[in-house]
C-alpha positions in Angstrom: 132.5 120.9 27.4 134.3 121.7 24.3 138.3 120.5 23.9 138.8 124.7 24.1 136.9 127.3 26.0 137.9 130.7 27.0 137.1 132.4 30.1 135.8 135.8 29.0 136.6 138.9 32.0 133.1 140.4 31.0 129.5 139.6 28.5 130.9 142.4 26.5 134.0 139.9 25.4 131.3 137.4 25.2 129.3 139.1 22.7 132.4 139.8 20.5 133.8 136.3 20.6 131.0 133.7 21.1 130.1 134.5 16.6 133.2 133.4 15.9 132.1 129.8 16.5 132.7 129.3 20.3 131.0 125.6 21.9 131.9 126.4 25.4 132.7 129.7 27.3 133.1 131.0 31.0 132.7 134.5 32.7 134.7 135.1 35.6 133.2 138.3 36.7 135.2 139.6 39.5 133.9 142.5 41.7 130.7 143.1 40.3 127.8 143.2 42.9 124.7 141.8 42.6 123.0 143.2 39.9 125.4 144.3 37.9 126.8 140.6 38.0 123.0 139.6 37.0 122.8 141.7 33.9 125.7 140.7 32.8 124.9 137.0 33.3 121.8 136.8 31.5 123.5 139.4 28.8 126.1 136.5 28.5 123.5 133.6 28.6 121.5 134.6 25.6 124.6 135.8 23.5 125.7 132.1 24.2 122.0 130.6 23.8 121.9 132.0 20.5 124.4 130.9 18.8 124.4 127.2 20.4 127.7 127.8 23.0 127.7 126.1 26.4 128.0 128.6 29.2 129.5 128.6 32.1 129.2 131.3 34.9 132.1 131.4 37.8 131.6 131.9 41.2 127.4 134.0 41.4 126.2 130.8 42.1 122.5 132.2 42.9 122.5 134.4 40.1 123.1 131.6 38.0 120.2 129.4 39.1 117.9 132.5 39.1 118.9 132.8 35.6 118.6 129.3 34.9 122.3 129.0 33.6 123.1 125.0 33.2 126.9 125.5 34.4 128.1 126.9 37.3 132.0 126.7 38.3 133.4 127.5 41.3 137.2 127.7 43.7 137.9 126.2 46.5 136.8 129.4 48.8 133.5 129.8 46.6 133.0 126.1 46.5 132.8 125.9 51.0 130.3 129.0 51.1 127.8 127.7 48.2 124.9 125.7 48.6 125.8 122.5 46.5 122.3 120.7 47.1 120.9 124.0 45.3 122.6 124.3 42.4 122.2 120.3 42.0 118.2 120.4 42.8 118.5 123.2 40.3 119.7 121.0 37.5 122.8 122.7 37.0 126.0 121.3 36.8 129.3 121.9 38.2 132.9 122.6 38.0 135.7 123.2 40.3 139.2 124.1 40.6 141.8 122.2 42.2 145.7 123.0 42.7 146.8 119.9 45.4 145.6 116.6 45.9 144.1 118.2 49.4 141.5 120.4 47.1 141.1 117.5 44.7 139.4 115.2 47.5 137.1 118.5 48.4 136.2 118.7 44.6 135.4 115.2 44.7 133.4 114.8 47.4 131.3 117.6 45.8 130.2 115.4 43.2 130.9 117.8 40.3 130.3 117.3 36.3 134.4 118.3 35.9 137.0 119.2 37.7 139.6 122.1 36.6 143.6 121.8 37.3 145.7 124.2 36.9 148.3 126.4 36.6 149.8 123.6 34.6 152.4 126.3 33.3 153.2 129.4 34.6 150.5 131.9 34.9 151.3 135.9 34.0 147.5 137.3 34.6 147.1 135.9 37.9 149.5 136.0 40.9 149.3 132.3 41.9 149.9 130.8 45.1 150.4 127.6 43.7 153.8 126.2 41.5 153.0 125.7 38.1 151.6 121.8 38.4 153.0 120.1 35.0 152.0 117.3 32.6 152.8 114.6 35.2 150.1 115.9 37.6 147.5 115.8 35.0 147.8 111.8 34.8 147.6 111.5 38.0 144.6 113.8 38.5 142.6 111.7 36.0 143.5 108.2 37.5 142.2 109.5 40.8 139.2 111.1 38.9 138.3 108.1 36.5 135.7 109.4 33.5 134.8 113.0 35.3 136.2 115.0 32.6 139.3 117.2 33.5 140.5 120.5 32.4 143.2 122.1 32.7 144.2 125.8 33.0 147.4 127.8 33.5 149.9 129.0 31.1 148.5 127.0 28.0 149.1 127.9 24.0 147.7 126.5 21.1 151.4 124.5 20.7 151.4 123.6 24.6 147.6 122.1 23.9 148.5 118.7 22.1 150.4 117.7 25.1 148.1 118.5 28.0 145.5 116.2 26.1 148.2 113.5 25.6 148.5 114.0 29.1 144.8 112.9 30.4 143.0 116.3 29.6 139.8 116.4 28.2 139.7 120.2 27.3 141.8 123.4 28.1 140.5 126.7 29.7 142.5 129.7 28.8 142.6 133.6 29.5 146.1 134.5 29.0 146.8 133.8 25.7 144.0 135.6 24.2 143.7 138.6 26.4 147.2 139.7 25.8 147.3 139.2 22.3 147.9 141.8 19.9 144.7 140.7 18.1 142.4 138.5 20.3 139.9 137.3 17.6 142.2 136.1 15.5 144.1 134.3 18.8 140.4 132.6 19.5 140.4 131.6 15.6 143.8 129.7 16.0 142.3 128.1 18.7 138.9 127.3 17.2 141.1 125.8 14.2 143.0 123.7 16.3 139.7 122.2 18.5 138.3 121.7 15.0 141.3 119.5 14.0 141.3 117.6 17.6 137.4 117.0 17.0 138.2 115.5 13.5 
């Protein structure tokens, strides 16, 4: 996983943003049915295989190991209905989210590849159920985690990002800041020049 990676509402916003020098991206495709949510997948998967970008697919588990994607993420909800032992025998790897220490033993016991916390801030896109979590909770995610990387999510601009790493963080997830910005490739190029700096 990169230090940065959006997570893109459709392949379309893949397409657009991935040539602008993207490492690591997610769909969250929400409401599409099955095949819809397949041609957009692959779509997404060869945009990203093309130009050398990890890609992660939210949530259409089986699509994603039909499509031999290599990263699958999932909730809490989408995380008790999937079959873990197929998506491992599969070879792909996995995230999930977590919002209280309660979901953060589920996650665990999962055996994922990384675990996402979040909303660290305040969250305008999505109605949370969950208070924003804060910098303290992200040091205490990662004691309980040890090496499993950890991202976090929630509320998170390029001047918020220095302190989530300093906090434990090994990469930030954002849709947000981006989306509702008057100019969303330039956003992503703020943010590509700020990863470059944190990657030396």
């Amino acid at each position: 996983l990169d230090v940065f990676y959006p997570i893109f509402p459709d392949s379309d916003w893949v397409a657009r943003m991935v040539p602008l020098g993207l490492r690591t991206v997610q769909l969250r495709l929400k409401g599409a049915d099955d095949s819809e949510a397949r041609r957009q997948i692959a779509h997404a998967r060869d945009v990203c295989a093309a130009h050398g970008c990890q890609f992660i697919v939210n949530d259409y588990w089986q699509a994603a190991i039909d499509l031999q994607c290599d990263y699958i993420h999932l909730g809490q909800e989408d995380l008790a209905a999937a079959d873990i032992a197929a998506i491992k025998s599969a070879g792909a790897r996995l995230g999930v989210s977590t919002h209280s220490e309660e979901e953060l033993e589920i996650a665990l016991a999962a055996e994922p590849d990384y675990v996402a916390l979040g909303p660290i801030w305040e969250t305008k896109l999505k109605v949370m159920k969950w208070a924003p979590q804060g910098l303290d909770r992200i040091g205490r995610w990662k004691t309980r985690m040890g090496a499993l990387p950890l991202v976090a999510i929630g509320g998170i601009t390029p001047e918020r990002a220095p302190s989530v790493l300093a906090a434990g963080a090994q990469s930030v997830a954002v849709i947000t800041d981006f989306v509702t910005a008057d100019d969303p490739a330039a956003r992503i190029s703020t943010w590509l020049a700020w990863a470059s700096g944190v990657r030396g």
